[in-house]
N, C-alpha and C positions, 0 to 999 in steps of 0.2 A: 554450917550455916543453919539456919532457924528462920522459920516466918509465923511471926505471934498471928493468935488471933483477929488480931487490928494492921494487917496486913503486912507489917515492919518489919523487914530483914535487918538479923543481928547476924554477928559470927565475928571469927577472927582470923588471920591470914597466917602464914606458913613461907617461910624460903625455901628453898631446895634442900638444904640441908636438916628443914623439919622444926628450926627454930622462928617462933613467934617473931614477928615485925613488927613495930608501933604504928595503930590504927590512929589518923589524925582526923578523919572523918567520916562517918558512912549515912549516906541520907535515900536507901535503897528504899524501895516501895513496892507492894505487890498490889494490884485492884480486885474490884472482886469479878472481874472476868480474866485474873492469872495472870495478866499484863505486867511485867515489870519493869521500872522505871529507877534512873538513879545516877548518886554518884559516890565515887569511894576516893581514897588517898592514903596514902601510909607512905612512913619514912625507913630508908634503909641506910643508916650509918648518916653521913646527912646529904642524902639522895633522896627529896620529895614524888613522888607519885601520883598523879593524879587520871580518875577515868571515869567515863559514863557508861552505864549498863541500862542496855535492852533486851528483852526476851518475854519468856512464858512457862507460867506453870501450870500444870496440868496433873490432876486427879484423877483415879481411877482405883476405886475400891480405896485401902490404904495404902495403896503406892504411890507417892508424886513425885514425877519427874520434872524437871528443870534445864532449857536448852535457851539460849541466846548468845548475843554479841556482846564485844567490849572494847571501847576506842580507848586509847591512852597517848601520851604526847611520844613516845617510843616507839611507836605500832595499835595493830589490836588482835582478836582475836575472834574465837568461842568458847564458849563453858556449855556443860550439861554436867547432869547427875543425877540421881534418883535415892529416894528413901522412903520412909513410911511416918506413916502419919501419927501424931501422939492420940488421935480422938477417933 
C-alpha cells in the first residue's frame, strides 16, 4: 500500500495463495493528523467483499508505521505494518 502526498491510499490486494483479487472499490483516506478512514471491496470468483477501515498512521524519522481495525459483513479484524518513507 501507498499513501500519496494528498493523503490517498492506493494499493492492491493479495489471496492467500499470493494471486491478485479484483479491486471494485477503495475510498481509503489518511488526514493530516494520521487518522485513517475508509472503505474497500473486491470480488473473489463472484464473492463481493465489502469493509470499512479505521486506524492511524504514525511517523517517526523515516519509518511509518500503520495499525487499526477492520469490519467486513464476515467478521473483522486488525492490520498493522510499517515502512519508510519515499521523502
Amino acid at each position: 500500500m501507498a499513501i500519496g502526498a494528498n493523503g490517498v491510499v492506493t494499493g492492491a490486494i493479495t489471496n492467500s495463495t499470493g494471486t491478485d483479487v479484483t479491486v471494485t472499490q477503495n475510498a481509503m483516506q489518511v488526514d493530516s493528523n494520521g487518522n485513517i478512514t475508509g472503505s474497500s471491496g473486491f470480488t473473489v470468483g463472484t464473492v463481493n467483499f465489502s469493509f470499512t477501515w479505521q486506524g492511524k498512521v504514525t511517523v517517526t524519522g523515516n519509518v511509518i508505521s500503520i495499525q487499526g481495525t477492520w469490519t467486513g459483513q464476515y467478521g473483522s479484524g486488525v492490520f498493522s505494518g510499517t515502512g519508510t518513507t519515499s521523502n
